[in-house]
C-alpha positions as CSV (number, residue, x, y, z in Angstrom):
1,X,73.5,93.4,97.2
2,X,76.2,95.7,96.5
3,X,76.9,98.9,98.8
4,X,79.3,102.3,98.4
5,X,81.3,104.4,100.8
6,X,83.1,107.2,100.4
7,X,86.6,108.1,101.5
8,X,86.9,112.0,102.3
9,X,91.5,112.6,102.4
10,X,91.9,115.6,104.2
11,X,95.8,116.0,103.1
12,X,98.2,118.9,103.6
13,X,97.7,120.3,100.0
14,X,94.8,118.7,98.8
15,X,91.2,117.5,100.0
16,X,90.1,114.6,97.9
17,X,87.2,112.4,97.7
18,X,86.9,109.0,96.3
19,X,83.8,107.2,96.2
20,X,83.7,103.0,96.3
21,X,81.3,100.3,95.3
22,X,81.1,96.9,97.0
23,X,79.4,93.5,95.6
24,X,78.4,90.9,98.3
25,X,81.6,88.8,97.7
26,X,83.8,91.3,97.6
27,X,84.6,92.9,94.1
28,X,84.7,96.3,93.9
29,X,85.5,99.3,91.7
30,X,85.6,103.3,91.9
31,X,82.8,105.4,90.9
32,X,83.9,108.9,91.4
33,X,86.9,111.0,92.3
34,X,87.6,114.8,92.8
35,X,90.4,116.7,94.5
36,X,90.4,120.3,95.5
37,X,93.6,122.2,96.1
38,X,93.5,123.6,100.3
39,X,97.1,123.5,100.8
40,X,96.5,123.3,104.4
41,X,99.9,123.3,105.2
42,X,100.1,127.3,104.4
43,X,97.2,127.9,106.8
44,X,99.5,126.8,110.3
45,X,100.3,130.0,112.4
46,X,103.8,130.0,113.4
47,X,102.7,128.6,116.9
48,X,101.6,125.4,115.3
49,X,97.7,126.6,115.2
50,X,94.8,126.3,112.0
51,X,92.5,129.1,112.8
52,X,88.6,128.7,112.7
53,X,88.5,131.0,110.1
54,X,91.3,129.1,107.7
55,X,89.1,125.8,108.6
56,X,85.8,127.6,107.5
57,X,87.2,127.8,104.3
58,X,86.8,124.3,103.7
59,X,83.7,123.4,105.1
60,X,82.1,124.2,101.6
61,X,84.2,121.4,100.2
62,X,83.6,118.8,103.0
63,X,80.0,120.1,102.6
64,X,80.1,119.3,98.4
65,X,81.5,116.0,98.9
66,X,78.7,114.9,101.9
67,X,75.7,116.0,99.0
68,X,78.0,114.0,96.1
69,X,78.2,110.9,98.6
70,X,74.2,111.0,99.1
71,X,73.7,112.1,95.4
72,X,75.7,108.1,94.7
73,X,73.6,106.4,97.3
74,X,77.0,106.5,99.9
75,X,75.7,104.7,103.1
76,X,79.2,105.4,105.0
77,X,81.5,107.9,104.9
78,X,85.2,107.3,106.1
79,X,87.1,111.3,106.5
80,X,90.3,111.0,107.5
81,X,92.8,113.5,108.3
82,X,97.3,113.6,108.0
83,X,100.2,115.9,108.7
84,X,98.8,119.3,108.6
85,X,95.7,119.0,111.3
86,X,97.1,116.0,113.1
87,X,100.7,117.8,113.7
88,X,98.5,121.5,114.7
89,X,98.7,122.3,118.5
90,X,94.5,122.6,117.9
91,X,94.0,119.6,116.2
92,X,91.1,118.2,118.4
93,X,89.3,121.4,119.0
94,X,89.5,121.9,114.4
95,X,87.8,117.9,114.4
96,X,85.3,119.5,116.9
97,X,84.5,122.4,114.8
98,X,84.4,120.3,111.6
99,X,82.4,117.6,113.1
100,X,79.5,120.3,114.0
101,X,80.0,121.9,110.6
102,X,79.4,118.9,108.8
103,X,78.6,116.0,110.9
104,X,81.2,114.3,109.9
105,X,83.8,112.8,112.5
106,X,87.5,113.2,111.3
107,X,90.3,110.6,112.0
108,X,93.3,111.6,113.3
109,X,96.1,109.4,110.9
110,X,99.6,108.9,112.5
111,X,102.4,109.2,110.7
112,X,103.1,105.7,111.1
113,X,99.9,104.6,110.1
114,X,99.6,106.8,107.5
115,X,103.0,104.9,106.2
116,X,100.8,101.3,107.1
117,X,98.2,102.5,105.2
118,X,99.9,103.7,102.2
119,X,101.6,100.1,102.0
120,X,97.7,98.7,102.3
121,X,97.2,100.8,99.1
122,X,100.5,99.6,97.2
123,X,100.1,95.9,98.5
124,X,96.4,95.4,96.6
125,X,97.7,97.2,93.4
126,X,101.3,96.4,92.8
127,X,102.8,92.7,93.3
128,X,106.0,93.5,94.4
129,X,107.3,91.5,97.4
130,X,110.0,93.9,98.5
131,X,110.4,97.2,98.7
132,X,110.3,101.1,100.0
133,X,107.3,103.1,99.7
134,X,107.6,106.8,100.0
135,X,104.4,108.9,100.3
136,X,105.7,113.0,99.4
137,X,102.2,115.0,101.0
138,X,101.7,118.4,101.8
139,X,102.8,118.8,105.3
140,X,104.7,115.4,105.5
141,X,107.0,112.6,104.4
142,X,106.5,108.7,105.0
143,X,108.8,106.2,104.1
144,X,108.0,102.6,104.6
145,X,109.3,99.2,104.6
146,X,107.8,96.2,103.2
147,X,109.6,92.7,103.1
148,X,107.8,89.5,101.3
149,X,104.5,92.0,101.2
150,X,104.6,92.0,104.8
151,X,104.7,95.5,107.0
152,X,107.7,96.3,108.6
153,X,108.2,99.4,109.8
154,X,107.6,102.8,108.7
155,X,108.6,106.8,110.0
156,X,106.8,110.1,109.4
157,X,109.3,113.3,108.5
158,X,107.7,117.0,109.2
159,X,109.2,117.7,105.7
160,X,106.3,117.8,102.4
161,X,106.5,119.6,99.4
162,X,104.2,122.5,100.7
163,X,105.6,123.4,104.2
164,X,109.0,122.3,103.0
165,X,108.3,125.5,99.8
166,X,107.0,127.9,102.2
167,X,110.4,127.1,104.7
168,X,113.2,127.2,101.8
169,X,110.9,128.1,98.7
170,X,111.6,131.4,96.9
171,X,109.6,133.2,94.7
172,X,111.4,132.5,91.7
173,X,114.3,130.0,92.2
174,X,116.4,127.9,94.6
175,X,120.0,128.6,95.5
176,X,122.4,126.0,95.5
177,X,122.9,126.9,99.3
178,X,119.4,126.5,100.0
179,X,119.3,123.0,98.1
180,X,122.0,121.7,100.1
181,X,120.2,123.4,103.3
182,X,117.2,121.5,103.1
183,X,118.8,117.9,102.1
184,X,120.7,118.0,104.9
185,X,117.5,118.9,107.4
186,X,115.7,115.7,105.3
187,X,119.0,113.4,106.5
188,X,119.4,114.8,110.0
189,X,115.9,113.9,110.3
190,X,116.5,110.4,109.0
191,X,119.6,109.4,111.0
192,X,118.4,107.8,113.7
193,X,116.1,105.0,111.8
194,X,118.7,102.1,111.4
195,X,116.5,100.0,109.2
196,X,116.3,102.8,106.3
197,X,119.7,101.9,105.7
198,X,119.3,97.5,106.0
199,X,117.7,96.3,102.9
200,X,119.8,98.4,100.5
201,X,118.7,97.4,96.4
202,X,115.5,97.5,96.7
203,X,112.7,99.6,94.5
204,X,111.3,102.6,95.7
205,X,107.4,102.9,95.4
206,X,106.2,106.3,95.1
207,X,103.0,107.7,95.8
208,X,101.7,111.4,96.0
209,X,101.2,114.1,93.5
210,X,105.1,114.5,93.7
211,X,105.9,111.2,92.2
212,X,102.8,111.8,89.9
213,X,104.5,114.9,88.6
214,X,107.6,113.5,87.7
215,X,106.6,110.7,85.9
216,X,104.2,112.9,83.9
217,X,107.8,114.7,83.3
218,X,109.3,111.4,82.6
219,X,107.0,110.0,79.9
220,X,106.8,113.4,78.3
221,X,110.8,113.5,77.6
222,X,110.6,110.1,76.2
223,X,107.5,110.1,74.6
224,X,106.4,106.8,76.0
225,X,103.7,105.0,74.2
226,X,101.4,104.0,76.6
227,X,99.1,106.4,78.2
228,X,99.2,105.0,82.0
229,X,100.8,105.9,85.2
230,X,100.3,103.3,87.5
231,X,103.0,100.6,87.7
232,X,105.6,102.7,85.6
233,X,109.3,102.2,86.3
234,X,111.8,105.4,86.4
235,X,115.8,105.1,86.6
236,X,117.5,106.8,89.3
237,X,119.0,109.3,86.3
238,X,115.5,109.9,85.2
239,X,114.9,112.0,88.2
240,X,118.4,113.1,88.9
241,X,118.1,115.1,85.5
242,X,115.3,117.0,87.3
243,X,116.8,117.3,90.3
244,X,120.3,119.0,88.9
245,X,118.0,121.6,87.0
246,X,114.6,122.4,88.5
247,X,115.4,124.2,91.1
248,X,117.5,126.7,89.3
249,X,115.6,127.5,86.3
250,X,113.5,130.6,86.9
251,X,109.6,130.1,87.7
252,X,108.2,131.5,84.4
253,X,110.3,129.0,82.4
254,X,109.8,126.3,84.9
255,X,106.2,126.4,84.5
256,X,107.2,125.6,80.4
257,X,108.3,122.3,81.3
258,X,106.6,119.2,79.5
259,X,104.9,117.3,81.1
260,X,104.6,119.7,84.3
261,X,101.4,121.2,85.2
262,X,100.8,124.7,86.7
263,X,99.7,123.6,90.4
264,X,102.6,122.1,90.4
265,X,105.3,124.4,89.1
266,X,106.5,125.7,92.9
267,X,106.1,122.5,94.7
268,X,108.1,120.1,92.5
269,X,111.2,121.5,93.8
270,X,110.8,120.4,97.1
271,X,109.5,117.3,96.1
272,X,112.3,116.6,93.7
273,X,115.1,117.0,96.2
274,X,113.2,115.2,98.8
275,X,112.7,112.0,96.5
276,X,116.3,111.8,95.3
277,X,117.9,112.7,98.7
278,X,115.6,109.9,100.4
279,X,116.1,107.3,97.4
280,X,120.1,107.9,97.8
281,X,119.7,107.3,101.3
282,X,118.0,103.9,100.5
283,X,120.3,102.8,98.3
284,X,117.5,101.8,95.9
285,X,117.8,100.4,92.2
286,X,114.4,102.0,90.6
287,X,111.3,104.1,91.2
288,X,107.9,102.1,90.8
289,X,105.1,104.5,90.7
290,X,101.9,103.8,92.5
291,X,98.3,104.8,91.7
292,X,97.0,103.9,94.9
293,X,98.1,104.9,98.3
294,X,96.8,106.1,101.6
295,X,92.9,106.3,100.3
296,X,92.8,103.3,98.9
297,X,94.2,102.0,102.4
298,X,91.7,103.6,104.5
299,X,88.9,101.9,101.9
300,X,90.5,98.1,101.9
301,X,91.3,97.6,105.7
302,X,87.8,97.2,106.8
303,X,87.4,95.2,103.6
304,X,90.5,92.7,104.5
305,X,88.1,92.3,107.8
306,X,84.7,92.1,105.8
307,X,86.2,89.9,102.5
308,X,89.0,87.7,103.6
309,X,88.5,85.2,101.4
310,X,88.8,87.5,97.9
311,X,91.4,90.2,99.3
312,X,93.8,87.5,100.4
313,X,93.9,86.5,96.5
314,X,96.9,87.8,94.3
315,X,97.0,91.2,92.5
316,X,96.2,89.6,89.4
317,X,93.3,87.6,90.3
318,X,91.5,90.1,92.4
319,X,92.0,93.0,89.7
320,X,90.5,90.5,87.3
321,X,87.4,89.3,88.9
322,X,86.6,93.3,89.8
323,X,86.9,93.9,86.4
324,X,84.4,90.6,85.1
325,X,81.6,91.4,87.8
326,X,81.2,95.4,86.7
327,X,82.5,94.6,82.7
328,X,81.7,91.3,81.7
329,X,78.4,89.5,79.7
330,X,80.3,86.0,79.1
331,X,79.7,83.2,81.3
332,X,82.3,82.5,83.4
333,X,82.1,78.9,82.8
334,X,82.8,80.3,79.1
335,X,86.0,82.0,80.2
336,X,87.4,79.3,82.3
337,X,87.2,76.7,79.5
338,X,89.1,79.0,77.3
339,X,91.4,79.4,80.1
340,X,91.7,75.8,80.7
341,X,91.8,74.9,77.1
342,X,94.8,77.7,76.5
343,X,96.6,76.1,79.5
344,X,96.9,72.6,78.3
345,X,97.3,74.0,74.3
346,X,100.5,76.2,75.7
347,X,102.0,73.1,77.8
348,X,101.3,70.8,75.1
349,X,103.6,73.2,72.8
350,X,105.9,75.1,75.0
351,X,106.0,72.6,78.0
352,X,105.6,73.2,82.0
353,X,106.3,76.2,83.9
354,X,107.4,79.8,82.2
355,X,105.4,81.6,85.1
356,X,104.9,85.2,83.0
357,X,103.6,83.2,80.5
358,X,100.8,81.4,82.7
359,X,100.1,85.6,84.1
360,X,99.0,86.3,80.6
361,X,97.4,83.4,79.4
362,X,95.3,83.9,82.6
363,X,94.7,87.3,82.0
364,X,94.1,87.3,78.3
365,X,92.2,84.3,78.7
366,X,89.9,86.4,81.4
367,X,90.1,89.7,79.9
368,X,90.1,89.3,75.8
369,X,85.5,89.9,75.3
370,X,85.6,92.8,77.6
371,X,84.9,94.8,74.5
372,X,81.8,93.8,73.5
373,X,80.0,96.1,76.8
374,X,81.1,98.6,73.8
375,X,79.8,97.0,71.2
376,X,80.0,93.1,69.7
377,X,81.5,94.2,66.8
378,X,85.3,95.0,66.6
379,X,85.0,93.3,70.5
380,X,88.7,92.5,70.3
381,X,89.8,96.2,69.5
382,X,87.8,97.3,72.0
383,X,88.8,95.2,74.7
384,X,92.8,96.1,73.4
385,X,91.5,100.1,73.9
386,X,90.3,99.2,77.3
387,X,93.5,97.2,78.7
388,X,95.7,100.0,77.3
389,X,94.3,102.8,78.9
390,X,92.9,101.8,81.7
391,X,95.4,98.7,82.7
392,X,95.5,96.1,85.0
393,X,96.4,95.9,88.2
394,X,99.2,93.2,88.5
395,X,100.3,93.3,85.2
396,X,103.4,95.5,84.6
397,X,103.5,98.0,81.6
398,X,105.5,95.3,79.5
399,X,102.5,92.6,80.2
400,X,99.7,95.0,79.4
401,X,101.0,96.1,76.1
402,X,101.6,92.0,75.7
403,X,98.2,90.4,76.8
404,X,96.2,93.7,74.8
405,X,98.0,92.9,71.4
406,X,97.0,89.0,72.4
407,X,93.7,89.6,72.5
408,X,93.7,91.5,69.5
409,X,95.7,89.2,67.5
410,X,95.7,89.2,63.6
411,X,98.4,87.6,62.1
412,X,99.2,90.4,59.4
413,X,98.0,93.7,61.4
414,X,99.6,92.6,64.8
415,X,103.0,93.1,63.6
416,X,101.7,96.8,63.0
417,X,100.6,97.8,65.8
418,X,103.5,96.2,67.9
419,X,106.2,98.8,66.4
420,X,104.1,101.6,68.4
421,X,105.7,99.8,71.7
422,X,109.2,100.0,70.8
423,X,110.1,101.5,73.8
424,X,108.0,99.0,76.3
425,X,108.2,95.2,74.1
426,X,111.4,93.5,74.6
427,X,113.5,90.8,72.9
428,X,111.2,87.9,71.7
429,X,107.9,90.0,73.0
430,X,106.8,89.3,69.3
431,X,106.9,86.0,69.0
432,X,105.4,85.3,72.7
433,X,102.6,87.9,70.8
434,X,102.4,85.6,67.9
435,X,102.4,82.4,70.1
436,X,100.0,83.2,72.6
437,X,97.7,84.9,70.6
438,X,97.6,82.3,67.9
439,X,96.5,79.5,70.9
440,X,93.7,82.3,72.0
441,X,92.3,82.1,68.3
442,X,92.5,77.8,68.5
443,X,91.1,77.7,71.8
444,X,88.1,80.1,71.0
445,X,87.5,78.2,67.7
446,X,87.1,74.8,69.8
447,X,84.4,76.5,71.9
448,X,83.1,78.3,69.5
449,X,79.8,76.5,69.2
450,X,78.4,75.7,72.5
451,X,79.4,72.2,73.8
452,X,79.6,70.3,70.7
453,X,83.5,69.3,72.0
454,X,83.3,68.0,75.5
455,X,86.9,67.7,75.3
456,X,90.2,67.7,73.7
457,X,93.2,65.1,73.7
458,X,96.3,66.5,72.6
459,X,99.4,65.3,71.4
460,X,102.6,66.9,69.8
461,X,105.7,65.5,67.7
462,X,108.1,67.0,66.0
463,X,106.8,68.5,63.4
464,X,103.0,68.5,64.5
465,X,100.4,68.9,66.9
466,X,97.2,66.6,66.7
467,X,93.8,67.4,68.3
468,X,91.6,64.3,69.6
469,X,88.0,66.6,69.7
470,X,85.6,64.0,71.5
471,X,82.2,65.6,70.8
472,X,78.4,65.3,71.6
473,X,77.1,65.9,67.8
474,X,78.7,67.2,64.6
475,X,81.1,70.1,65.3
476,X,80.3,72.3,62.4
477,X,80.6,75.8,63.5
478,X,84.1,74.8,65.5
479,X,85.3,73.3,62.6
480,X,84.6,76.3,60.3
481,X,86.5,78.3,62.4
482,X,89.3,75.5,63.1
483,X,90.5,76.1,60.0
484,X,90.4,80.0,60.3
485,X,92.7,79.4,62.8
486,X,94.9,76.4,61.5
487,X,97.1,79.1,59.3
488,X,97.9,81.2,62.2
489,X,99.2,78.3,64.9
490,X,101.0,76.8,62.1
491,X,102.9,79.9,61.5
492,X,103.7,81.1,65.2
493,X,104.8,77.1,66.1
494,X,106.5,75.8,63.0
495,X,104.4,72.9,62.8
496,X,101.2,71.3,61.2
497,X,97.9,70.8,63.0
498,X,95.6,68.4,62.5
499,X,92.2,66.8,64.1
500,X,90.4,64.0,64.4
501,X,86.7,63.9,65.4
502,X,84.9,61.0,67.9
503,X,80.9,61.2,68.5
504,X,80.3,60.2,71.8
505,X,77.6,57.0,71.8
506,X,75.6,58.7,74.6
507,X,74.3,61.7,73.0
């Protein structure tokens, strides 16, 4: 029995909704997403008050996303609001009027647990033990600390990129005064947080439309080959670049930018300066950007309550079996035997250990007849499409590209389609390609008829590797395509393979 729920993010410059399905152990995946641009933060009278007339202009939204929610089936609806109504001097009477608008009762998030939740959101998609977290909103800034996935501490700063352009903003372009202005308010505000200033050389995770902008920015100047956003890496010079010229280029040839879209234009100077100044601060080595943040929080606390046993998993494996439950016709029994069969193949050949190694043989393993919910034919170069656009959650840019070219491994049009990745493969990337892929091809040729092979003994010298298959009845299909695959492992290994068949007496 699966069920959905709907997260309603009443932020400082946007309102977004984000509806959720759940199976009864625990796998889930997004069915629908919009955003609408409010920009809140432009609606709070200089006394610190949202008037009922500013809030009336959004009950139509809240009211759109309550008819979406029923229109999906959405039993529960979680609204939750940050910085610009939590930080108003009215901020219980505008839940009031909302709630007898729409029906709908509004959280109140804290700065610090909008930090806690934002680290919720990073923890589930990103498997990085250490870190910062920075969260640029409309009304607010959180930075957070996380140490061996762990919470530690995190701060709220009444500084976002659409107060913070309505405070020092101009209507065409920054002054270098002004730039200086405003980082020193952001460091004034940070100076009494000793613990910003303890775990020096550590990445910086970014979440928010902010960090979202810049990458866009980012992957646009270096024409990067791989159309995702989650889990990609920026250099401190990446945004420094952006940071010594946005804010004095004039707004009509700002807005020319690639990579930058309009809604956008005004509000990524504030955002700019507020990301380097902070990440300076930190001391940290590299920006990791992140997909999921405070929404996806507010959706998987209850969960970690409801679930324990499938959200205490790792990245990998949780993003995996989300995928197989909503994707997936094979039997799993199917994929684990490849997976074990892989397993024992690769530390037959390569020996024990070589963790990244075990991540994709896992994943490919999992992952590699995805494609054939398109269509059985050309399954493999579906299931590459799928991997490299829509990604994996616990696999890094470097591993997606890897574990999609794996699954759709030929041995003369590989090599191809692996000088599109230039930018992303690295030093002996191609042979691991050639290696892994070649044992995917061997392992789905010994189970490639049923269960003819009820196991495999292996054994590797020198200059070969010999296959013991123990089988219930004559092997034919398996060993048609046995020697499809001979060629390839021969090639990617430097050595011979061989078999020997033995018909178990029993069957």
């Amino acid at each position: 029995m699966n069920h959905r729920i709907g997260i309603i993010d009443i932020g400082s410059n946007s309102i977004r909704l984000v509806i959720y399905e759940v199976l009864h152990s625990g796998e889930h995946r997004v069915l629908h997403e919009k955003k609408y641009a409010a920009r809140l933060s432009q609606k709070v009278s200089p006394d610190g008050i949202i008037t009922k007339e500013n809030i009336d202009t959004i009950i139509p939204v809240l009211l759109s996303y309550q008819d979406i929610c029923s229109e999906y089936g959405v039993l529960h609806i979680r609204a939750a609001a940050t910085a610009a109504i939590r930080n108003a001097t009215n901020s219980e009477e505008i839940t009031g009027w909302i709630r007898a608008a729409t029906g709908l009762t509004v959280e109140l998030i804290s700065g610090e647990d909008e930090g806690r939740l934002g680290f919720l959101g990073v923890r589930e998609s990103i498997p990085l033990h250490d870190g910062y977290i920075i969260d640029i909103g409309g009304g607010s800034t959180e930075i957070t600390l996380f140490l061996n996935r762990e919470y530690r501490a995190s701060l709220s700063i009444p500084y976002g990129a659409v107060n913070s352009h309505a405070r020092y903003g101009a209507a065409d372009y920054w002054r270098s005064e002004t730039v200086q202005g405003f980082k020193h308010s952001i460091l004034a505000a940070l100076k009494d947080a000793d613990w910003l200033h303890a775990h020096p050389n550590l990445p910086l995770v970014g979440l928010g439309g902010t960090v979202r902008a810049l990458a866009k920015m980012v992957q646009k100047r270096q024409a990067y080959s791989l159309p995702l956003m989650h889990g990609y890496w920026m250099d401190k010079d990446d945004i420094q670049s952006f940071y010594d010229t946005l804010p004095y280029i004039p707004y009509d040839q700002r807005k020319k930018t690639p990579g930058l879209s309009k809604d956008r234009t005004d509000l990524i100077i504030p955002g700019v300066i507020l990301l380097q100044t902070i990440f300076e601060l930190l001391r940290s080595t590299h920006y990791v950007v992140s997909g999921a943040g405070l929404r996806d929080g507010l959706f998987y606390e209850p969960l970690h309550r409801q679930f324990p046993q499938f959200m205490n998993q790792d990245v990998l494996s949780k993003s995996v079996q989300n995928v197989l439950a909503y994707d997936s016709f094979t039997p799993q029994e199917d994929l684990d035997y490849i997976y074990s069969l892989m397993k024992k193949l690769h530390n037959t050949l390569a020996g024990q250990g070589q963790t990244q190694d075990q991540r994709l043989i896992y994943a490919v393993s999992m992952l590699h007849r995805i494609g054939e919910r398109v269509h059985h034919h050309r399954a493999s170069s579906h299931s590459l499409y799928w991997l490299m656009n829509k990604g994996m959650w616990g696999l890094n840019h470097r591993e997606t590209v890897i574990s999609a070219l794996i699954i759709d491994y030929h041995k003369n049009r590989t090599p191809k389609q692996i000088e599109d990745h230039p930018d992303i493969l690295a030093l002996g990337d191609v042979e691991k390609i050639h290696q892994v892929g070649s044992l995917l091809k061997l392992a789905r040729a010994l189970h490639s008829g049923g269960k003819a092979i009820l196991s495999v003994d292996m054994k590797k010298t020198d200059d070969s590797l010999h296959l013991q298959l123990n089988c219930s009845r004559e092997p034919s299909v398996e060993l048609f395509e046995l020697s499809e695959a001979k060629k390839d492992v021969e090639k990617a290994w430097k050595l011979s393979l061989k078999w020997s068949l033995s018909l178990s007496s029993t069957f």
